[in-house]
LOMILO-855831 format. One record per residue: residue in one letter; x, y, z of N, C-alpha, C in turn. Coordinates in steps of 0.05 Angstrom, whole numbers, padded with zeros to 5 digits, always signed. Each point is the difference from the previous one (the first is absolute). Layout:
AXYZXYZXYZ
...
END
This chain:
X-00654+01688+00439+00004-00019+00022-00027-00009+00011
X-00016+00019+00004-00026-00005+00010-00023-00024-00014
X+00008+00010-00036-00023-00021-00017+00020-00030+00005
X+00025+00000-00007+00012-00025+00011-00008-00021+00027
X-00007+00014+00013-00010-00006+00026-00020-00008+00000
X-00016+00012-00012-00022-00004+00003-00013-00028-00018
X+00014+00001-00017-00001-00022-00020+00007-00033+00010
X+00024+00011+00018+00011-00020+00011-00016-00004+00025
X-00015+00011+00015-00018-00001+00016-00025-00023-00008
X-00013+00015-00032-00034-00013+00002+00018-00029-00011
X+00018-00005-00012+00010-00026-00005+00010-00025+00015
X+00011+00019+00031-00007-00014+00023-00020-00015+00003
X-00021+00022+00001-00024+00001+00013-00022-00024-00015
X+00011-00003-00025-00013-00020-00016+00007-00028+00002
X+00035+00004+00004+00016-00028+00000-00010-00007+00032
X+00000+00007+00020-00011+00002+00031-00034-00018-00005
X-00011+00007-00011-00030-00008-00006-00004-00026-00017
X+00021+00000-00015-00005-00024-00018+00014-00028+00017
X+00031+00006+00011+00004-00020+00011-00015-00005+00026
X-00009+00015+00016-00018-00004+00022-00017-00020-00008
X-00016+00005-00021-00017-00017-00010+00001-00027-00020
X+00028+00007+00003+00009-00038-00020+00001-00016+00032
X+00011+00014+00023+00006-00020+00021-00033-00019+00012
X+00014-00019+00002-00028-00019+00006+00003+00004+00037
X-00028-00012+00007-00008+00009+00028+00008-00017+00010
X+00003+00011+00025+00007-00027+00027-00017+00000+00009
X-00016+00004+00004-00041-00006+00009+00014+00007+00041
X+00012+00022-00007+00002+00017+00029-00029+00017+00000
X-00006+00011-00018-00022+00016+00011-00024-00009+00011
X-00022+00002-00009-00034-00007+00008-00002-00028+00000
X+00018-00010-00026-00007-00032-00002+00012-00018+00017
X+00018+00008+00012+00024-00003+00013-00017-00005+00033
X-00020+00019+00004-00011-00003+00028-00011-00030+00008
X-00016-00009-00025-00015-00017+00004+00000-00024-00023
X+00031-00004+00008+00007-00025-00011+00011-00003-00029
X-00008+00012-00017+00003+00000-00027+00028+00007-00001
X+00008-00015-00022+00025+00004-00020+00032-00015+00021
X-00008-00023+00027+00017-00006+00020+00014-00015-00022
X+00000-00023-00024+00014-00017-00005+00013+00017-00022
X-00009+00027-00011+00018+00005-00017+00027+00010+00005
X-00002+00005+00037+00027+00004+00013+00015-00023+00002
X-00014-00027+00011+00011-00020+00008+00020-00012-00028
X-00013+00000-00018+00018-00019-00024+00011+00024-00019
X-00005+00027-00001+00008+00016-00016+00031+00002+00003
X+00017+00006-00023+00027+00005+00004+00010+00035-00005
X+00014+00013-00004+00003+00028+00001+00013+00002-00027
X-00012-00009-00026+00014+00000-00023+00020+00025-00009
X-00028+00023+00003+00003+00024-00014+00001+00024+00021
X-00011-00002+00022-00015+00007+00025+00023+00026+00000
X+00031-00008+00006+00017+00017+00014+00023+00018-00020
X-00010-00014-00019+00009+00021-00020-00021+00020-00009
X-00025-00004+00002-00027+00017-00006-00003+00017+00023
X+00013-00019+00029-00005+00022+00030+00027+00029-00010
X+00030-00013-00013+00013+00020-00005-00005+00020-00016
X-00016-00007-00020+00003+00023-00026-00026+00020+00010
X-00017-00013+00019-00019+00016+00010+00005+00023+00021
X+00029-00015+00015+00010+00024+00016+00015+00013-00007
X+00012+00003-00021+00022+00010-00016-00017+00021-00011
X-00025-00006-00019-00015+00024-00013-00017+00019+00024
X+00001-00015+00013-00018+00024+00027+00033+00011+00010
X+00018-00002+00000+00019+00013+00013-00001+00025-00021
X+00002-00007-00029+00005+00021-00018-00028+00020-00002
X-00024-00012+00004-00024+00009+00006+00002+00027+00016
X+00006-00006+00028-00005+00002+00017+00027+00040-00006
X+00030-00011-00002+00020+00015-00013-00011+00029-00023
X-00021-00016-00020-00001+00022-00019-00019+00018+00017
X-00020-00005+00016-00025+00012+00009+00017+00019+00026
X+00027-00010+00006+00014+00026+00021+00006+00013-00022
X+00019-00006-00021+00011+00011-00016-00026+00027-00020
X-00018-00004+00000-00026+00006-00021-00001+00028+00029
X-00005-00012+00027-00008+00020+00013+00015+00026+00003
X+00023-00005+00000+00024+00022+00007+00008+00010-00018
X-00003-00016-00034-00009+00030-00019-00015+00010+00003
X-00021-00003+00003-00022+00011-00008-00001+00022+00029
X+00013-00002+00022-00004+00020+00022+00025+00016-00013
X+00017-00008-00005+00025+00014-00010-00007+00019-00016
X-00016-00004-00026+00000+00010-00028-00026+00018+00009
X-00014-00004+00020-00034+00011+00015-00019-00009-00023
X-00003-00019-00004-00019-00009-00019-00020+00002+00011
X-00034+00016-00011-00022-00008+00010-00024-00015-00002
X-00011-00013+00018-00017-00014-00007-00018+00007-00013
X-00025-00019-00003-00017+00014-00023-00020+00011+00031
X-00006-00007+00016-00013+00016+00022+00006+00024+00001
X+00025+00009-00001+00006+00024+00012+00004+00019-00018
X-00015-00013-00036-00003+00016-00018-00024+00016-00003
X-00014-00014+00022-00033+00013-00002+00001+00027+00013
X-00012+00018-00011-00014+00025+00012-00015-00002+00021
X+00000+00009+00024-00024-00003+00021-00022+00016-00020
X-00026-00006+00012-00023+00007-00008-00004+00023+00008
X-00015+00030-00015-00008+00020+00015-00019+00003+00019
X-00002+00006+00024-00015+00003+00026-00037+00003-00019
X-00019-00019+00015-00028+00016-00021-00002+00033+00003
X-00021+00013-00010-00002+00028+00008-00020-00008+00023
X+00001+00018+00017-00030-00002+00023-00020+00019-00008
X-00019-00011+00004-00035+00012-00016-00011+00006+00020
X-00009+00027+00008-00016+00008+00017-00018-00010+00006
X+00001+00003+00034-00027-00014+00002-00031+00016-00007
X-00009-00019-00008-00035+00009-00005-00021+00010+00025
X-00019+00021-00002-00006+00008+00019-00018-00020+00010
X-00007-00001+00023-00019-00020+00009-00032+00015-00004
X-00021-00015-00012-00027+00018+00000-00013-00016+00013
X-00017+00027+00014-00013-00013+00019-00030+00001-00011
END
């Protein structure tokens, strides 16, 4: 159940990235401050816009789903990370101190 998940997770995570990046901008951000990109609101029409806004919230819902789902195996089953595979380090030895000559 877990590699399923997980599979179905990075495939999210790819379909999430690729459509993010087919959607074209509304020049809301930086360009957006100072004028740029005003007429591509004015005459633009919403061809593709709200079917690309759905499939984008649809894969972040399932996104969002596998990454609860991923967590609560993995606390369930106690999976560990690779951090908590490490050995702490042994303490140095302490070296006497050297006499002082005068």
């Amino acid at each position: 159940m877990h590699t399923i998940l997980l599979i179905l997770h990075i495939i999210a995570a790819l379909l999430l990235i690729l459509v993010i990046l087919i959607q074209s901008a509304k020049a809301g951000g930086l360009g957006g401050i100072f004028g740029g990109g005003g007429g591509e609101q004015l005459f633009s029409t919403p061809s593709g816009s709200v079917f690309l806004r759905k499939v984008t919230i649809t894969i972040a819902i399932v996104f969002i789903l596998t990454s609860i789902g991923l967590t609560f195996l993995g606390h369930q089953t106690r999976l560990k990370t690779v951090t908590g595979q490490v050995q702490p380090a042994a303490p140095a030895p302490v070296q006497p101190a050297l006499p002082e000559s005068e």
